[in-house]
N, C-alpha and C positions, 0 to 999 in steps of 0.2 A: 266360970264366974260371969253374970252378969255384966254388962256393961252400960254406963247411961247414955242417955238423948245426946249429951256433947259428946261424946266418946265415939259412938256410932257415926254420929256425923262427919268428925277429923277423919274418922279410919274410912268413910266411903268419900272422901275430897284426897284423901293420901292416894285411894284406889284409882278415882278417877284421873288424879296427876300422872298415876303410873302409865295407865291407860295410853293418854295420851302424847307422852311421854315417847312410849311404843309405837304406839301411831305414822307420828311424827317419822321415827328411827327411819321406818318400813317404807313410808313414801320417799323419803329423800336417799333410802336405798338401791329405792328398783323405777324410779323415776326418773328418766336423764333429764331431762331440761328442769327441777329443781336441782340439779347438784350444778348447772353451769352458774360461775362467777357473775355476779351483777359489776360491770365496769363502768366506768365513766365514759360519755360519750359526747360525740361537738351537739348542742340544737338543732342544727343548720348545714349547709353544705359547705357555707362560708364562714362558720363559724369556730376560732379557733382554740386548741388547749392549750395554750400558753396560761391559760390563767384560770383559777378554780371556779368564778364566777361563769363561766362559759359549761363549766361541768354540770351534768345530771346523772341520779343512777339511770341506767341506761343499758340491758344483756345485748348488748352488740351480736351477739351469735343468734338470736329468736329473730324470728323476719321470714321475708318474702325476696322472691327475685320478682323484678320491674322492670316493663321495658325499659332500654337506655339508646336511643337512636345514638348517642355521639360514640359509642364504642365500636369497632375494639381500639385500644391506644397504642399498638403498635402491630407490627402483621409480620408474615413469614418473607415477607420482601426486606424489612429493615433491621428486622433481629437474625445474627448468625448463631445464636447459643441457645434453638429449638432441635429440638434431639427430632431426628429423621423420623423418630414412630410414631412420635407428639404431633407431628408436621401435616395436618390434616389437610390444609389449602393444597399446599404442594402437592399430595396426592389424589385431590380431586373431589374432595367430600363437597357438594353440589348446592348444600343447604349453608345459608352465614348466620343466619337469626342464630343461631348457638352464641353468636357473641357480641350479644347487643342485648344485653341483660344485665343488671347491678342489685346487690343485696340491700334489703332497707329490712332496717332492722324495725320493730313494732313500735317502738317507743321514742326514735329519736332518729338522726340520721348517720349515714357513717359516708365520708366522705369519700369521693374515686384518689385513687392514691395517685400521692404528688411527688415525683422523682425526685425535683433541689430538694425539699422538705424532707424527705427522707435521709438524703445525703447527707444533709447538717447536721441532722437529729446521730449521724453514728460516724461524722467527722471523726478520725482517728482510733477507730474503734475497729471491732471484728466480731463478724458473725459468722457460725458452723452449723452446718446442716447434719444428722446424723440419721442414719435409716436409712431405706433402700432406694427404689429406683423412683418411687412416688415423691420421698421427698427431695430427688434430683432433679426432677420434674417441677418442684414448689420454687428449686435454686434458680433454675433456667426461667421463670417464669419474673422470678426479681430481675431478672439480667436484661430481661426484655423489657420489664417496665421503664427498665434506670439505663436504658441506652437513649431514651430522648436528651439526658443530660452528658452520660461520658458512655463510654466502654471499656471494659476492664482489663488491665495487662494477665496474659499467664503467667503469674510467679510461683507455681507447680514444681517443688521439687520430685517427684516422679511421674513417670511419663503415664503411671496407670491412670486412666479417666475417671476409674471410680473413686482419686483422691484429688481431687482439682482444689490449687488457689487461684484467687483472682484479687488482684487489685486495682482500686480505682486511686490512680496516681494523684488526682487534685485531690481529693477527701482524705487521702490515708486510710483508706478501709478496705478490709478484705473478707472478701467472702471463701471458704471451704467447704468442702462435702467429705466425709466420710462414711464411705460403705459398709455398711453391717447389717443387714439384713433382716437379721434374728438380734443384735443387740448387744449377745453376749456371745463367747469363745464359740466354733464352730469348724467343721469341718466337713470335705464331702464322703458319703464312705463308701458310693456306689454313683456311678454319674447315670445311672438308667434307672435304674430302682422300681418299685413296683407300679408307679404310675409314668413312667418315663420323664421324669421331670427329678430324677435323682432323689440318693438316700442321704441325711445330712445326721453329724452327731451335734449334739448342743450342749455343753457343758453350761449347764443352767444356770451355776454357784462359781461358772468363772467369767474372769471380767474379759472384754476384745478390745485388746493394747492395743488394736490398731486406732481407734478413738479414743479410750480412756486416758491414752498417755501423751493424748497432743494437744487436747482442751484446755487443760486448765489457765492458759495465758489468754482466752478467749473473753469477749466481754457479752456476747449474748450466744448458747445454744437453743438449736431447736430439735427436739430432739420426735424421732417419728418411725412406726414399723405397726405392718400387720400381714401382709398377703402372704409371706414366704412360711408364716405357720399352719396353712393349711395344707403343704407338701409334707411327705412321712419325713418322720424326723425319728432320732433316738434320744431320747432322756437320758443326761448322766449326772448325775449331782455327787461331790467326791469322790470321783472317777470310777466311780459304779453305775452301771447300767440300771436307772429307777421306773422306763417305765418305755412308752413311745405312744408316735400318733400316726394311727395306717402305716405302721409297717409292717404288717404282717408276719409276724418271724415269732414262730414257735416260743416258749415259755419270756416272751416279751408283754407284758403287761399294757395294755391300748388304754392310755390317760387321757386321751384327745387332745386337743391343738391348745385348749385352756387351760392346760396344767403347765404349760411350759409357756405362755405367751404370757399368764401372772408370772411366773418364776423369771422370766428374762426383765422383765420390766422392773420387777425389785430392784433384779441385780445391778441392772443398767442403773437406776437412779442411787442406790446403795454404791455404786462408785464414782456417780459424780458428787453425792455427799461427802465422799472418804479425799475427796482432794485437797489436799493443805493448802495448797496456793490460787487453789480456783476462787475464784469471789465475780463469775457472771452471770447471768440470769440465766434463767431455763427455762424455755416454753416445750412444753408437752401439743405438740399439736395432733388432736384427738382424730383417728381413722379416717379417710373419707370411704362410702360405701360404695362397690361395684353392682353393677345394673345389669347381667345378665339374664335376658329371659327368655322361654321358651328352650330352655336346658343351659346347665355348667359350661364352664370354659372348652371344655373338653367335649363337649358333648354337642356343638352345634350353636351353644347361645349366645346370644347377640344383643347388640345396644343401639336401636336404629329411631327412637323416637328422638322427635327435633324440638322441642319443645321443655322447659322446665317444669314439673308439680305446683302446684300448691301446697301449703302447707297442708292440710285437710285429706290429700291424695294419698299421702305416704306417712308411714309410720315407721319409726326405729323400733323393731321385734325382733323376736329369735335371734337368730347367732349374731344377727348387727349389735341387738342390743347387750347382748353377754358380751361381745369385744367394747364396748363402748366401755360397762358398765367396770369389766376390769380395771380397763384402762384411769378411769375416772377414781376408785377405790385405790389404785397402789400412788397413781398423782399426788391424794391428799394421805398416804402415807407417808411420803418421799417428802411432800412440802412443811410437811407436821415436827419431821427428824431434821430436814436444815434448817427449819426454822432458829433450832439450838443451834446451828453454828452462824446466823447470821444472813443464811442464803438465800435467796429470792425464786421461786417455783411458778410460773406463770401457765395460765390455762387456755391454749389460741384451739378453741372449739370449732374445728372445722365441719361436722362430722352432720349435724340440721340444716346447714348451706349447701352440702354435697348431695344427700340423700335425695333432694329436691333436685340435682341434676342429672340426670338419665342419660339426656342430648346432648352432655359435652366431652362423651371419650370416641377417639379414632375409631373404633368398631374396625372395618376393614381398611380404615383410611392412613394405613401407617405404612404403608408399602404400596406400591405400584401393584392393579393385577397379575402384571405381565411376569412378575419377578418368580425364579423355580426357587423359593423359597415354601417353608411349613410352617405360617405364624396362624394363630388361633387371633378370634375376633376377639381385639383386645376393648373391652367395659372395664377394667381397670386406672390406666393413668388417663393425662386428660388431655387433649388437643391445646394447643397453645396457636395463637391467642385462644382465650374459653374463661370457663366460670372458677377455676384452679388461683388465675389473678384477684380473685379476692380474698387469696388469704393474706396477700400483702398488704389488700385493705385494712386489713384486721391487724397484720405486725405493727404497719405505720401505727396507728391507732392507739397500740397498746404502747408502743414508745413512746408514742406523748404524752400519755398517760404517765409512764413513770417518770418522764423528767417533770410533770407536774406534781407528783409524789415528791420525789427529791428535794425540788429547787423550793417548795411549801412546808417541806417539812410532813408534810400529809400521812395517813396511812387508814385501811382497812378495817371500819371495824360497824357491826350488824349490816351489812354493803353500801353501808355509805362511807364518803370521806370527812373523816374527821383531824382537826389539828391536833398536832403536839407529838 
């Protein structure tokens, strides 16, 4: 059948909507810096969120590091809760420019984080760390910020270190960590295993009661994990063996480290969904990327430049970008499904402020030469004090943010804030 001049016309403007439609899908698929949240941010250094008129949109996570003479804000002399491997001064790392640097975001400023200010902002509240030894690293890095105003009691009902409380007795606030590595249920099922760094099972579809079942009276998690999936693991989903990564083991199926680091992350946020009495926020704080070069952890490689990138230097590619990219797709699953119950999902983008730091992990600085131990050069976590403090930049930041959400009435909509 023929069709006419208008006719043709709607159907190539229907095509081209789809087109672009498509388009659009594809970039903000495989594009990490369009999928980070536009938040609101201060003008100024001294400019404050208490109030909406002080707001712009503003991607707090896009930016540059700049010098910052007045740093670092606290040191390995004054804070006692720097983990020994983190403790770069102590062991003698020779360079300090590592810590005299601050993030500036493109379009606005983000302020150096303010201990009272924080204190107040979570007076009688509680915050949980969940993930591995990185984000124990991110806890210990708050503890040092917030000891210019108090230091926190141990109120740790066990003695194991990878479940620590802490309370800071004037504010009523506590901070927790809980260890889980992988996320979800786990276990080890060879302590040498084919890379000697052990064989681990992952029951991808079950939840780890050791955090799922102590959060939900918490009023902010942070939730965090990546390194420990690139060790052999085994897949089990319904107590069936579905699949593994590098383990090498006859009629075992090699899924790689991506089928089960989407699958833990479902699960993990699929139970802090399913909590009936949870009602705390939840930051997803996004990878930061390790810097080894001139070969793997294993193999010799190292993290010895003193200096941070440019933006222009570095690119988030290959496997940074597939971990990133999961990470960001199962987020806005998980934010999409609490959404129905009320929940609040937050996105603390660590991951374009990291990439840009090469020069702030211990490398060999986490131990003494002298010591007969076997540590590989760790480009992993980060020297404290370092460039790891400005995710608390970023926490403070987002907290004001929502008590300006709240106390406004405010909320989210095409990235700006709107009333009602």
């Amino acid at each position: 059948m023929w069709k006419t001049p208008g006719a043709l016309k709607s159907q190539k403007l229907v095509l081209l909507s789809t087109l672009l439609i498509v388009l659009l899908s594809v970039f903000s698929l495989y594009d990490p810096f369009l999928l980070q949240p536009l938040l609101p941010a201060t003008s100024s250094p001294k400019a404050s969120s208490s109030s909406p008129k002080f707001l712009e949109t503003c991607n707090i996570f896009n930016g540059e590091w700049v010098p910052n003479p007045d740093g670092p804000y606290y040191t390995n002399d004054t804070c006692w809760a720097i983990h020994d491997h983190q403790n770069c001064m102590k062991h003698g790392r020779p360079d300090t420019e590592f810590m005299k640097w601050r993030w500036k975001p493109d379009s606005c400023e983000l302020p150096i984080f303010d201990p009272t200010q924080f204190l107040e902002l979570v007076q009688g509240k509680s915050l949980a760390f969940v993930g591995d030894s990185v984000g124990r690293n991110h806890m210990q890095s708050l503890v040092c910020l917030l000891s210019k105003v108090e230091y926190p009691t141990d109120v740790s009902s066990s003695p194991d270190p990878e479940f620590k409380r802490l309370k800071y007795e004037s504010y009523n606030f506590t901070i927790a960590t809980f260890w889980s590595p992988y996320l979800v249920k786990f276990r080890e099922a060879d302590a040498d295993g084919p890379t000697h760094t052990g064989l681990f099972n992952l029951y991808l579809d079950e939840f780890d009661e050791e955090w799922t079942t102590q959060i939900d009276k918490f009023d902010y998690v942070i939730i965090s994990s990546w390194h420990w999936f690139s060790r052999p693991v085994i897949f089990s989903e319904n107590r069936q063996i579905v699949g593994c990564n590098f383990c090498r083991k006859e009629n075992i199926t090699d899924l790689t480290m991506f089928y089960g680091y989407r699958k833990a992350f479902r699960t993990a946020f699929r139970a802090i969904n399913s909590l009936k009495n949870y009602k705390g926020i939840t930051f997803l704080r996004t990878f930061a990327p390790s810097h080894f070069e001139n070969g793997e952890w294993n193999e010799g490689g190292n993290c010895l430049r003193t200096r941070p990138f440019r933006s222009d230097e570095a690119t988030l590619e290959g496997r940074n970008l597939e971990v990133y990219m999961v990470q960001i797709e199962e987020f806005k699953r998980a934010q999409a499904e609490g959404r129905k119950r009320g929940l609040k999902f937050r996105l603390l983008d660590s991951t374009q402020a990291m990439l840009l730091r090469p020069d702030g992990h211990p490398s060999s600085y986490g131990h003494w030469p002298q010591e007969n131990v076997t540590l590989y050069n760790d480009c992993v976590h980060w020297c404290l004090p370092g460039p790891i403090d400005v995710w608390n930049d970023f926490l403070l930041e987002m907290l004001k943010v929502e008590r300006v959400l709240d106390k406004e009435e405010l909320h989210y909509q095409d990235g700006r804030l709107r009333a009602g």
